[in-house]
C-alpha positions, 0 to 999 in steps of 0.5 A: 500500500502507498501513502500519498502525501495530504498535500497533494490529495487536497490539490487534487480536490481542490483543482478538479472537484470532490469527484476526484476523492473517488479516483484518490481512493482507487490508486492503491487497487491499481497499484496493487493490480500492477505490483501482481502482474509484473511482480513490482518491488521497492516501490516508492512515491517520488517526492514532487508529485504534481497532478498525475500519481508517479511511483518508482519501482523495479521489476525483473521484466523492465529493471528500473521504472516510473510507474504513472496513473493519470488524472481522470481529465484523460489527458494522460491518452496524450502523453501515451500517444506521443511516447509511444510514437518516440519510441524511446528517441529523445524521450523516455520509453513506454514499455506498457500503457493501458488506456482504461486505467489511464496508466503506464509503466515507463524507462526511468532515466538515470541518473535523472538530473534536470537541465537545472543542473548546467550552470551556463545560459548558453549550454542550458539552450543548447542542450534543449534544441539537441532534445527537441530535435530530436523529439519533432516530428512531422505531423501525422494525420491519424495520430488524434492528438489536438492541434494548437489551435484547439488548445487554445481555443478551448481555454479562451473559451473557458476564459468567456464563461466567467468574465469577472474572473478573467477580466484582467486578462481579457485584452492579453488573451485576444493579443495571444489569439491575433499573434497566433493566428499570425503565426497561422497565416505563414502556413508553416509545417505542422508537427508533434510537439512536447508541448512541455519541454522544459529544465524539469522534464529534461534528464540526464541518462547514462548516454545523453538526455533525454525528455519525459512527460510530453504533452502530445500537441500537433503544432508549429515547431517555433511553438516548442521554444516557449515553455523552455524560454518561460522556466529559463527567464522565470520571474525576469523580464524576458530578455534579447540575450535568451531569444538571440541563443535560442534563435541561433541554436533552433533556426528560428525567427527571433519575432517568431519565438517571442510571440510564442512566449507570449502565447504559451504565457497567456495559455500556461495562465489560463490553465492556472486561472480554470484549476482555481489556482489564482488570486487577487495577487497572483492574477495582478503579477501575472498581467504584470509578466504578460504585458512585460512580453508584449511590451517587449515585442512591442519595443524591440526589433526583432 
């Protein structure tokens, strides 16, 4: 039997509803059910566990592994879809995935150390282009993963259903929608996204890095430079230095990658703002950040 931390269940409760209650207390059946069929020994819960339920364990059949059970939102369909189309390339390997239990069993990188751990801008940057080039494919028709487009699209209009709550944000949400649909209107190749590809989700294995936790989105390339460039300038103001590197290492346009910043930024907000996470202080410092990119497209030429 494992312990999940209170913290976390009163999150999850907190986040997506009392329905979750039931999903918190199914997690040790599942577990049990997994820990039979491929004998799984020392099993432990990590220690950052954030909305999915992640449990390191070995077993004779995969050696070292990250057992994942999924919220009940089936977001986890995505990741599953998407790892299993890397296939161990540039990502973390699923070995075994069932949809019903929203569940996976996948490689556990080791030694497992973030990106976090380089010290100089410069070889962080490099090192996230080397993985998310390796990681870009190109966009396949069946796969059934959502479009950018989509995903944005339904937060904003989450965002309409409670304009009170969003009001403070409404003027940046059209800005991200126009420079999308800028972005839209080159017609630029389509392709697989992480979607999520940053410090955190980047590790170290015994022979090079590779990434974990895709989201599974079908978008432009320019788009994958955004949730990197947030987590790198953190609560700074963006800067050229950072565009200028990510620029020269991806082979992008620099006015391209702000603007997916700023998108990624209104989004990233969004999704905080519907898991009833903001407040009063939270919303005032975020529109701060935001207007601080859009000041910064505004301002520089780029």
């Amino acid at each position: 039997m494992i312990d999940l931390p209170d913290k976390y269940k009163e999150k999850i409760i907190s986040m997506f509803g009392t329905e979750n209650k039931i999903w918190l207390d199914n997690v040790n059946t599942l577990v049990d059910k997994y820990v039979k069929k491929f004998n799984l020994k020392n099993i432990k819960v990590t220690d950052n566990l954030s909305y999915n339920v992640v449990l390191f364990a070995k077993c004779e059949k995969f050696g070292d592994l990250v057992l994942k059970i999924g919220l009940p939102d089936n977001k986890i369909f995505n990741e599953i879809v998407a790892l299993k189309k890397y296939d161990g390339k540039g990502a973390c390997k699923c070995h075994y995935s069932n949809k019903e239990d929203r569940l996976m069993i996948l490689e556990r990188l080791i030694p497992g150390e973030t990106s976090h751990k380089i010290k100089n801008r410069e070889e962080r940057i490099k090192i996230f282009c080397d993985v998310a080039s390796n990681l870009i494919l190109k966009e396949e028709k069946n796969l059934q993963l959502p479009t950018y487009r989509e995903v944005l699209d339904k937060a904003f209009i989450e965002s309409e259903k409670e304009p009170e709550k969003y009001k403070l944000l409404k003027k940046l949400i059209q800005a991200a929608d126009n420079f999308y649909k800028e972005i839209e209107s080159i017609n630029l190749s389509k392709f697989l996204l992480h979607g999520d590809l940053y410090h955190d989700n980047i590790l170290t294995t015994a022979d090079g890095r590779k990434a974990i936790d895709p989201k599974g989105i079908i978008g432009e390339r320019v788009l994958e430079t955004a949730r990197f460039i947030e987590n790198e300038i953190e609560k700074q103001e963006i800067n050229l230095e950072v565009i200028e590197l990510m620029a020269k290492y991806y082979k992008e346009d620099k006015n391209l990658i702000c603007k997916s910043v700023f998108i990624d930024s209104v989004l990233s907000f969004c999704w905080y703002m519907e898991g009833n996470l903001g407040n009063e202080k939270s919303i005032v410092e975020a529109v701060k950040n935001l207007q601080s990119i859009l000041n910064f497209l505004n301002q520089n030429d780029i």
